[in-house]
Every structure is written in structure tokens, then in C-alpha cells.
N, C-alpha and C positions, 0 to 999 in steps of 0.2 A: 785509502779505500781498500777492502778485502778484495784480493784475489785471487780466485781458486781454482784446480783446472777445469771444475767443472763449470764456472762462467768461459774461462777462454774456450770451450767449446762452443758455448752457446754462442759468441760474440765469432766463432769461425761458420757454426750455421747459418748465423744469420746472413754473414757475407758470403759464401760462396755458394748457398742454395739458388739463389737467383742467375750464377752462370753454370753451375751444375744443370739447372733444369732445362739453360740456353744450349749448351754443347750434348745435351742427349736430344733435344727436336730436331738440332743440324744432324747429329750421326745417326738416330736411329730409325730406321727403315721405319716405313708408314702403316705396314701392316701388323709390328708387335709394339704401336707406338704410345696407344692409349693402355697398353699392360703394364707398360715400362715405365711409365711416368706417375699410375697410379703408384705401383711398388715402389719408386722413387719418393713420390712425396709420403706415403702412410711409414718408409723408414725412415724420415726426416724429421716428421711428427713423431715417431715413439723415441726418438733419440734427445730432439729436442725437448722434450717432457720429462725423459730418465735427466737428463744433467740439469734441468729445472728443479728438480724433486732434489738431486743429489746435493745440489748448491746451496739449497734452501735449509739441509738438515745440518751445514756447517755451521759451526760455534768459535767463531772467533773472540779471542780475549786479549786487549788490547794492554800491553805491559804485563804479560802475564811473568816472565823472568823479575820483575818487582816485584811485584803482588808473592811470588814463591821466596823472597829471601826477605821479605817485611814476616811475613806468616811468619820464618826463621827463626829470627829474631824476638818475636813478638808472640809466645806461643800460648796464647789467652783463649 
């Protein structure tokens, strides 16, 4: 399977957004609480989108050290 760090990001978003979002309703006071969560979640979404897009534009080539020493050899 490809792994790149811009999935192990996404695969750390997707895990610890859900206690990121628990441990800021416990600590953050009630009156900047709906600021603070909106801001939290719209950088969570543009982060999670940039390493979506970023992942996506990887080009994996599976045996590519063959594929460069057959080319070598074989130069048709």
C-alpha cells in the first residue's frame, strides 16, 4: 500500500480531531467558545483538504529501481 506523509496526516486528523474538539469544550470558557470551535473546525477542513489534494497529486511507481536498470540495459 502507498504511504505518504500526506495520508499519515490525514489518518492523524481524522483521529485526534474528535478529542481535539472534546478537550477545547472542557477548557474553553463559554463566552469565546462558539469562536473557538468555529476556527478550530474551518483549520481542520482547510488542512484536511491541503493533505487530500497533496496525496492525491503523489505518483507512485511500484519497482521503479527495475524498471531504471531494464531501461539500462535494454535501451530501444
Amino acid at each position: 500500500m502507498a504511504m505518504s506523509s500526506y495520508l499519515e496526516g490525514l489518518v492523524w486528523i481524522i483521529l485526534l480531531y474528535p478529542l481535539s474538539l472534546c478537550l477545547i469544550t472542557i477548557f474553553v470558557p463559554d463566552s469565546v467558545m462558539k469562536m473557538t470551535t468555529r476556527v478550530f473546525n474551518v483549520s481542520c477542513a482547510f488542512l484536511f483538504a491541503f493533505c487530500l489534494i497533496m496525496h492525491m497529486q503523489i505518483e507512485v511507481v511500484y519497482g521503479k529501481e527495475l524498471l531504471d536498470a531494464w531501461y539500462q540495459n535494454n535501451p530501444q
